[in-house]
N, C-alpha and C positions, 0 to 999 in steps of 0.2 A: 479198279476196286481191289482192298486186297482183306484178307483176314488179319485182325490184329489177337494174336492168343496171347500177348501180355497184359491184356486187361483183368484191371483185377474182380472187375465186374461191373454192375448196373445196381444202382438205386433210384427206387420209385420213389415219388412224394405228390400222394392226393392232394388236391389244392379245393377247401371247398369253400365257396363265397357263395351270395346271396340268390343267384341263380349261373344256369351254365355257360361257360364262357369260353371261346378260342383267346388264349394265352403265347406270347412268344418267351420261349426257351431260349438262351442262345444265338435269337434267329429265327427259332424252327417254331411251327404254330406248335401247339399241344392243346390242352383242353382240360378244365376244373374237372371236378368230380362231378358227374353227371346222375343224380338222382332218381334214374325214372326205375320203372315198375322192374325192369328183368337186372339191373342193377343193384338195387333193392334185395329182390329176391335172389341174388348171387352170393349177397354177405351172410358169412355163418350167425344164427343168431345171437352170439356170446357177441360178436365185434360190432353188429347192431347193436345189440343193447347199450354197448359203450357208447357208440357213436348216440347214441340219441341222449344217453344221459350225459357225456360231453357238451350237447345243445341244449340239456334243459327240456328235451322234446319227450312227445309217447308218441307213441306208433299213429296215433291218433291224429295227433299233430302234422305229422311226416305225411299224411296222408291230403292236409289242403295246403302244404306248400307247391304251390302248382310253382312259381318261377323256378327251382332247382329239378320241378319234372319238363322242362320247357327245354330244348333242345338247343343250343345258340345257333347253330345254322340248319338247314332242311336236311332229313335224313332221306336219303335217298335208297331206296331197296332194289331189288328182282332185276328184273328186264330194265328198268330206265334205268338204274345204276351202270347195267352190262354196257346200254349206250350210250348212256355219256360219258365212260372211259375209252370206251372204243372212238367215239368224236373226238374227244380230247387227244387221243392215238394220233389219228388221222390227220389232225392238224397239225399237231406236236406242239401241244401247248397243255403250260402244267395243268395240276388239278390244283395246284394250292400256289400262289405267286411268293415274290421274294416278301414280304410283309405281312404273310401270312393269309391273305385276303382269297374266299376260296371262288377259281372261277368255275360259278353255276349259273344255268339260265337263266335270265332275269324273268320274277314275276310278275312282270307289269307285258303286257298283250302290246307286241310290235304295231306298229303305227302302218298302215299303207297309206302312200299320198298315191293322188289320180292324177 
């Protein structure tokens, strides 16, 4: 790995579609603009305003669009997050594969045969 200091920098570009989505860059996963509530409450209200009058929307509105507060894959927090980077450590196996596809536990209850 090395440093590159002749970059001339980085541009962001929010991507916002109908609800949230993992998106490939390049290659590399990224993810739309994710709507939910601390998001939300992170934009100054002047760039709100735009953004909703951009949509057509009021505050009102933004408030039962549940698909753009819906997360596209499991948000994982606290202690299970700590462990299932540390398992994914352990095994050495990524968090996120070459397609973007993230490995998490599956939600369907393992099967025991007798």
């Amino acid at each position: 790995m090395s440093l590159d200091v002749t970059s001339a920098g980085v541009t962001y570009y929010h991507v916002m579609l109908s609800r949230h989505e993992v998106l490939l860059a390049d290659g590399a996963p990224c993810e739309s603009l994710y709507l939910g509530l601390q998001t939300i409450n992170s934009i100054p209200p002047a760039l709100l305003e735009d953004l909703l009058t951009a949509l057509g929307l009021s505050r009102h509105d933004l408030a039962r669009l549940r698909g753009m507060s819906v997360p596209a894959r499991p948000v994982v927090q606290g202690r299970l997050a700590r462990k299932l980077v540390v398992r994914h450590v352990q095994h050495r196996r990524p968090l996120v594969g070459h397609g973007g596809e993230a490995h998490l536990p599956s939600a369907q209850p393992e099967l025991q045969s007798d």
